[in-house]
Each structure stands twice: as structure tokens, then as C-alpha cells.
N, CA, C and O atoms as a GROMACS GRO file, in nm:
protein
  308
    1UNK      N    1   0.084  -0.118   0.000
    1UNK     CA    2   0.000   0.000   0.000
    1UNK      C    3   0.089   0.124   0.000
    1UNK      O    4   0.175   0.135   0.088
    2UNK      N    5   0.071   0.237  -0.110
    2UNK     CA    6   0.149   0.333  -0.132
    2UNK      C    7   0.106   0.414  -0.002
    2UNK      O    8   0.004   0.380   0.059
    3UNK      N    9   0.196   0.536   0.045
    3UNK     CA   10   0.175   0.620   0.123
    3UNK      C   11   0.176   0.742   0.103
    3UNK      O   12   0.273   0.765   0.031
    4UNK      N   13   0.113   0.850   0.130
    4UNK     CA   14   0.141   1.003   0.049
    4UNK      C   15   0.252   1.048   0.190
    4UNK      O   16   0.289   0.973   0.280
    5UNK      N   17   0.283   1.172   0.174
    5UNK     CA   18   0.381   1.230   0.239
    5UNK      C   19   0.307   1.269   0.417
    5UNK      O   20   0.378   1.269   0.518
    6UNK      N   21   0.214   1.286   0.417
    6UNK     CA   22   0.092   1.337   0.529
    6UNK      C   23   0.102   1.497   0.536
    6UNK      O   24   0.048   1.563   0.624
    7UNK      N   25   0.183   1.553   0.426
    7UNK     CA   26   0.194   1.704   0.447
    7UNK      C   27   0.131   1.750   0.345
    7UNK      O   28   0.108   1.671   0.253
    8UNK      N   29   0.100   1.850   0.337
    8UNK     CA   30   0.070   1.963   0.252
    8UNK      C   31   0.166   2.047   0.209
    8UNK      O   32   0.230   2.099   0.300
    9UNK      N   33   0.204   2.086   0.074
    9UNK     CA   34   0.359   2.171   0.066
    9UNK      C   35   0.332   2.283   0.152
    9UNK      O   36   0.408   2.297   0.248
   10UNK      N   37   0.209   2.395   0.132
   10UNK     CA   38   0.190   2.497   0.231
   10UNK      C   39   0.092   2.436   0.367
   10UNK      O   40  -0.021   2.388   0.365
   11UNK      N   41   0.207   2.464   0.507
   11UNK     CA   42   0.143   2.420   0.615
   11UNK      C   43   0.143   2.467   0.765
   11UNK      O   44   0.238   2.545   0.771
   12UNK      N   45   0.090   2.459   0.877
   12UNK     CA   46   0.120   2.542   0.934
   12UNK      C   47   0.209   2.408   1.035
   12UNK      O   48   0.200   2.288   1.015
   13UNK      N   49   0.285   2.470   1.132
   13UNK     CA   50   0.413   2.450   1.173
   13UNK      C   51   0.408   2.544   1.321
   13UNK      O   52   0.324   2.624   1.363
   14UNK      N   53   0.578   2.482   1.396
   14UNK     CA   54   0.614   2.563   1.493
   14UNK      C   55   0.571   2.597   1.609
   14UNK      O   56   0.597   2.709   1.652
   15UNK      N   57   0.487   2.493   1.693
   15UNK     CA   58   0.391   2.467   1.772
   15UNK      C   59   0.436   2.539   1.857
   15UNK      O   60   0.547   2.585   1.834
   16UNK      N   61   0.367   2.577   1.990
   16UNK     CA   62   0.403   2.624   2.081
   16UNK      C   63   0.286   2.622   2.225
   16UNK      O   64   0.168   2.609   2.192
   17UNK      N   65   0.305   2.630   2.330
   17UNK     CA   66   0.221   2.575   2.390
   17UNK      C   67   0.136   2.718   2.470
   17UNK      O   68   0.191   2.828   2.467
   18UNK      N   69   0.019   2.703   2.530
   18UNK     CA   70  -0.019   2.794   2.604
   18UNK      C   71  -0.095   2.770   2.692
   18UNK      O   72  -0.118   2.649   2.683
   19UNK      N   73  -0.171   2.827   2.804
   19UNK     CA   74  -0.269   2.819   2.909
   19UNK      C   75  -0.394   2.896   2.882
   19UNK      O   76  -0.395   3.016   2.854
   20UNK      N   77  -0.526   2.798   2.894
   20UNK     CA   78  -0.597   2.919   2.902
   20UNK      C   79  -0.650   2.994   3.027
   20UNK      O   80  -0.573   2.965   3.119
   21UNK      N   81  -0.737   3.068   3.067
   21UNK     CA   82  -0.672   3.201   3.154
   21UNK      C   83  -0.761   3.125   3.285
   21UNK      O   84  -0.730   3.131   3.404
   22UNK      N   85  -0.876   3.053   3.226
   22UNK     CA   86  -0.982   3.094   3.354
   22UNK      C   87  -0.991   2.904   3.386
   22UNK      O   88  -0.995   2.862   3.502
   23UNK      N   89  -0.992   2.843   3.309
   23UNK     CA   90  -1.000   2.729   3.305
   23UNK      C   91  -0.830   2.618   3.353
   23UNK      O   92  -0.835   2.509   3.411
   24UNK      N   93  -0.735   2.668   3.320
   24UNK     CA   94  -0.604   2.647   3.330
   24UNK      C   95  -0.542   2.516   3.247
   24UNK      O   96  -0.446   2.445   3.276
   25UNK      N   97  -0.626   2.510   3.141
   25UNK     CA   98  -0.620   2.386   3.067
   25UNK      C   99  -0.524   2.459   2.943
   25UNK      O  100  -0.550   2.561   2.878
   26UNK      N  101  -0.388   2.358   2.933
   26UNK     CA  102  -0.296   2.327   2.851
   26UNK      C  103  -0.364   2.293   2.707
   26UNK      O  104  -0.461   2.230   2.665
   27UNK      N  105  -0.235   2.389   2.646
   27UNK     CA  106  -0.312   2.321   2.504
   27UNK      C  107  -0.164   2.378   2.394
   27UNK      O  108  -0.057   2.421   2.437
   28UNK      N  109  -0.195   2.362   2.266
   28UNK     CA  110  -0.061   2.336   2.196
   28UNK      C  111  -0.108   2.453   2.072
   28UNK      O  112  -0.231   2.459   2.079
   29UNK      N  113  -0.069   2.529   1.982
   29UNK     CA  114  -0.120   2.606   1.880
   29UNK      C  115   0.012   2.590   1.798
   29UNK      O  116   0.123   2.567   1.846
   30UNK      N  117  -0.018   2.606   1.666
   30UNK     CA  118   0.037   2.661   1.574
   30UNK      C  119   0.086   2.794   1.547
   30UNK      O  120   0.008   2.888   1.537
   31UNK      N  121   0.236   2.807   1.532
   31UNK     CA  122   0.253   2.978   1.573
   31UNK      C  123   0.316   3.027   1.435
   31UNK      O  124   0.313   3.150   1.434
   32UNK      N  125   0.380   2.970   1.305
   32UNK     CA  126   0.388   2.989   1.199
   32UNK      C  127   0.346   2.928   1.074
   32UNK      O  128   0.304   2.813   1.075
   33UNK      N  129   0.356   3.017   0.931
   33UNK     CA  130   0.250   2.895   0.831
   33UNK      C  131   0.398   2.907   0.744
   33UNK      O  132   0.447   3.013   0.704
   34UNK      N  133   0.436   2.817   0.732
   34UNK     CA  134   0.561   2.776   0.594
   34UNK      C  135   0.530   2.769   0.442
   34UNK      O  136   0.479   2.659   0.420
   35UNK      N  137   0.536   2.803   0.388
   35UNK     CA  138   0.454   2.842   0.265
   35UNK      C  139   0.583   2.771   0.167
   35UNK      O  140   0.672   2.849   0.132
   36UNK      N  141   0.592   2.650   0.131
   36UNK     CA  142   0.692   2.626   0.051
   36UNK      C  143   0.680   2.579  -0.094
   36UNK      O  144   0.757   2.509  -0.160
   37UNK      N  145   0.562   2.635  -0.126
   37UNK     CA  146   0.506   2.624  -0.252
   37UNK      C  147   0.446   2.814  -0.287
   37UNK      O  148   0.469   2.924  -0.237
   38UNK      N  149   0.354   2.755  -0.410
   38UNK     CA  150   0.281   2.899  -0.434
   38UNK      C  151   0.181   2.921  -0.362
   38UNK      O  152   0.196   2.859  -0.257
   39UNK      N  153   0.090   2.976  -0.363
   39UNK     CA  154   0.023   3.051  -0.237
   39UNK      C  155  -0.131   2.926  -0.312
   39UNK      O  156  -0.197   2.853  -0.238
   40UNK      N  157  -0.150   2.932  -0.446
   40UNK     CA  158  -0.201   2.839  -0.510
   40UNK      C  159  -0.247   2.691  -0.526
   40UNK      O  160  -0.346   2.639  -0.576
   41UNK      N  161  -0.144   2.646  -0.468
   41UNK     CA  162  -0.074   2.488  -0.425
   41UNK      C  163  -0.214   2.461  -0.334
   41UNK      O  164  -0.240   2.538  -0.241
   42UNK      N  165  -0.284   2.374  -0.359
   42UNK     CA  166  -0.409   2.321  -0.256
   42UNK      C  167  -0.372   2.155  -0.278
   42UNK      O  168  -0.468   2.086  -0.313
   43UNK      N  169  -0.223   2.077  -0.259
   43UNK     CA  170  -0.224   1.967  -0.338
   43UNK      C  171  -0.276   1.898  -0.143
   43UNK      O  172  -0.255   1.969  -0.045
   44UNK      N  173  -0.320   1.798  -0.134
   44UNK     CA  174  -0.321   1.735  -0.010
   44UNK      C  175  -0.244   1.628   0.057
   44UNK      O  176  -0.255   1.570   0.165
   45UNK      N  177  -0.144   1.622  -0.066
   45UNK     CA  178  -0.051   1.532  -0.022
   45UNK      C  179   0.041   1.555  -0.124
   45UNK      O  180   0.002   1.578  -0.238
   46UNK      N  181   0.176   1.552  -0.090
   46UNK     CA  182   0.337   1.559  -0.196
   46UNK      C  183   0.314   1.415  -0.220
   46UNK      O  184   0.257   1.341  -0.140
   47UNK      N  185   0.373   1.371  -0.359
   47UNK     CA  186   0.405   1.226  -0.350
   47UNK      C  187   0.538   1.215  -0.310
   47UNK      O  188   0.596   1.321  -0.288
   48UNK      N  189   0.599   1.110  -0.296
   48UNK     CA  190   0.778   1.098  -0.280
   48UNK      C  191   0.819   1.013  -0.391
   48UNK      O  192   0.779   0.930  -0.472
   49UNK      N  193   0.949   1.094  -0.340
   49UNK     CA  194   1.077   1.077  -0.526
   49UNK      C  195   1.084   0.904  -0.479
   49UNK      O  196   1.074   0.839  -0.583
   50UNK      N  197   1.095   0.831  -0.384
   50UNK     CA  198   1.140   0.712  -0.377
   50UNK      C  199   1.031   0.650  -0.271
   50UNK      O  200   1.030   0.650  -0.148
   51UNK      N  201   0.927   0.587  -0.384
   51UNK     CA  202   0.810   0.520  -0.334
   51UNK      C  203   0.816   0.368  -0.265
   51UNK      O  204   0.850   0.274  -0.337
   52UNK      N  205   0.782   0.344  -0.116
   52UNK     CA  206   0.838   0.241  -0.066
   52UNK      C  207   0.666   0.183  -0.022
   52UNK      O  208   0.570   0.251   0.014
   53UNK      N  209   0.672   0.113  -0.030
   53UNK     CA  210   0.539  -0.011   0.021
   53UNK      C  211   0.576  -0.063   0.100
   53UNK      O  212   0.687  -0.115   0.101
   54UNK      N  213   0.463  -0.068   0.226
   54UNK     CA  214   0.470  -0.089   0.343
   54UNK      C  215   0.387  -0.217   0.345
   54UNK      O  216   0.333  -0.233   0.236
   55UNK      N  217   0.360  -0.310   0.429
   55UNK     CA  218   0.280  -0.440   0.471
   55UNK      C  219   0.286  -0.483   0.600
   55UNK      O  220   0.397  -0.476   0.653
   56UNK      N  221   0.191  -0.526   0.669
   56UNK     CA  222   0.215  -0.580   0.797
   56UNK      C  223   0.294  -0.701   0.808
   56UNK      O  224   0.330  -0.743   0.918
   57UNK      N  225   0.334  -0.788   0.642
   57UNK     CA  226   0.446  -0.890   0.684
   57UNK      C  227   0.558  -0.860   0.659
   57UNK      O  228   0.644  -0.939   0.620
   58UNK      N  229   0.576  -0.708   0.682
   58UNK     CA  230   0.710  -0.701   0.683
   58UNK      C  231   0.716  -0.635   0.780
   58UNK      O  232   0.836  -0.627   0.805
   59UNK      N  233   0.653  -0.570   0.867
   59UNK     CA  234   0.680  -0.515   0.977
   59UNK      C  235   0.717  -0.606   1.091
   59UNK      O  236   0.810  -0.598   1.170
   60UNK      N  237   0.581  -0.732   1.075
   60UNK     CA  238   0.627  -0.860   1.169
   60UNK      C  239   0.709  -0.921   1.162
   60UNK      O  240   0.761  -0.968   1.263
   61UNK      N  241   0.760  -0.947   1.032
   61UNK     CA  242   0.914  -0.977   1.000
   61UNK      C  243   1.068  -0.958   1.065
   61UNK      O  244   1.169  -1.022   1.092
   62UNK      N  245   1.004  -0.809   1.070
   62UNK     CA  246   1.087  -0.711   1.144
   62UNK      C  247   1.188  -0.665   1.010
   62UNK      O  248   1.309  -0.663   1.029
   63UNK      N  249   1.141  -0.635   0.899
   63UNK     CA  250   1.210  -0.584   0.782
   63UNK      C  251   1.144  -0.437   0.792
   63UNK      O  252   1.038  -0.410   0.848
   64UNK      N  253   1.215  -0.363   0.736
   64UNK     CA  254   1.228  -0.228   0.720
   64UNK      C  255   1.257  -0.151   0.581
   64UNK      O  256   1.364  -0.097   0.549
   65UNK      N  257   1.133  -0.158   0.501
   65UNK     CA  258   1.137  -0.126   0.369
   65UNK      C  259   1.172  -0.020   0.290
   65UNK      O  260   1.213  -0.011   0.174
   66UNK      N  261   1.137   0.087   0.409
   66UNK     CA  262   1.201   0.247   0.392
   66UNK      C  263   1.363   0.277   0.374
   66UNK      O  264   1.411   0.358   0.295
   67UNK      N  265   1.452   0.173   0.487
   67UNK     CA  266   1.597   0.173   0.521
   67UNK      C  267   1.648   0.101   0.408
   67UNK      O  268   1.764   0.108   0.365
   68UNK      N  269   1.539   0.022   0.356
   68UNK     CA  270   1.621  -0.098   0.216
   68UNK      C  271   1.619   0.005   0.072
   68UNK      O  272   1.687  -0.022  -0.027
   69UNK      N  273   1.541   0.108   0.080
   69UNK     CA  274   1.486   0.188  -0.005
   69UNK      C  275   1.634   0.318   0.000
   69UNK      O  276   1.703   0.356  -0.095
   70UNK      N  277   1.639   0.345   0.098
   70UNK     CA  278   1.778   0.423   0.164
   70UNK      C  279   1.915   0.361   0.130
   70UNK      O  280   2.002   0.431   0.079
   71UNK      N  281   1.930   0.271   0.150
   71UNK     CA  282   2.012   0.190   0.168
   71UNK      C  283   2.084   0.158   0.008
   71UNK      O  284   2.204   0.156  -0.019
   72UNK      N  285   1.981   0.136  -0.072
   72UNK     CA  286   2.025   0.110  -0.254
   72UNK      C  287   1.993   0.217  -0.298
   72UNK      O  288   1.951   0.213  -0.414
   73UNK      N  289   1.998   0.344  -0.239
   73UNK     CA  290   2.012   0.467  -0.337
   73UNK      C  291   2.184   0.486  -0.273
   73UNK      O  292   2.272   0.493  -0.358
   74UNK      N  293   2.211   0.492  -0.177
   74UNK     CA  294   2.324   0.518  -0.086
   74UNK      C  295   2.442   0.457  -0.198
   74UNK      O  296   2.554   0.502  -0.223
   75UNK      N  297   2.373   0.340  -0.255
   75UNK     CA  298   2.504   0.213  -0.336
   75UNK      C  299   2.507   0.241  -0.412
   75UNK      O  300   2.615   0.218  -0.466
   76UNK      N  301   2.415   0.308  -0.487
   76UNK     CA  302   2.454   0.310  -0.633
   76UNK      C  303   2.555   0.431  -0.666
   76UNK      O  304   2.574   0.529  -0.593
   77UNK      N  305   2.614   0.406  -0.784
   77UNK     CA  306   2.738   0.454  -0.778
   77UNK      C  307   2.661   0.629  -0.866
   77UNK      O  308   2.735   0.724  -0.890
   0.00000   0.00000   0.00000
């Protein structure tokens, strides 16, 4: 099963945490938007340059398809 990237090229980022005033409940916000596309860009997912397939018999395996994917770009000359 292919996987998309889970990002958006433009996204927001840079978390940061705060309190609210009356209640005292913790909570987390977004404090910048990274814009690394055109302002245009509505894609919902990047694909990737080096597409790796994932399976649960290889996870139980204990193989690692991403690192084998890493691993033979690293070799080639």
C-alpha cells in the first residue's frame, strides 16, 4: 500500500504551547504557516521521489522497507 507524504507543501508549523486564563487547561497552537510552494498549491498530499510499500508482513518480520529503499540509493554509484 502506497503512502502520500501526510503534508501539505503549504502548512502550518512551529507549535508552541499555552494556558488558558480561567479554566487552566494546557493546550498546543500553531505559531507559523511555511509556505513552501505557491500561495495556489491546494495539493493534499506531496508524492515521494522514492516510493516504498509498506505491509504488515514485513513489519512482523521485522524488515524495514524504507531503510532498504535508503540503503540502494546510498550504493549506487
Amino acid at each position: 500500500m502506497m503512502k502520500s507524504s501526510g503534508s501539505r507543501s503549504n502548512h502550518l508549523g512551529e507549535a508552541g504551547w499555552f494556558t488558558l486564563p480561567y479554566s487552566g487547561v494546557w493546550g498546543i497552537i500553531s505559531s507559523q504557516y511555511h509556505q513552501a510552494s505557491k500561495a495556489e498549491d491546494h495539493r493534499i498530499w506531496i508524492a515521494p521521489h522514492l516510493p516504498v510499500s509498506l505491509s504488515s508482513a514485513s513489519y512482523f518480520s521485522g524488515e524495514d522497507p524504507a531503510m532498504k529503499q535508503v540503503i540502494n540509493v546510498i550504493k549506487k554509484p
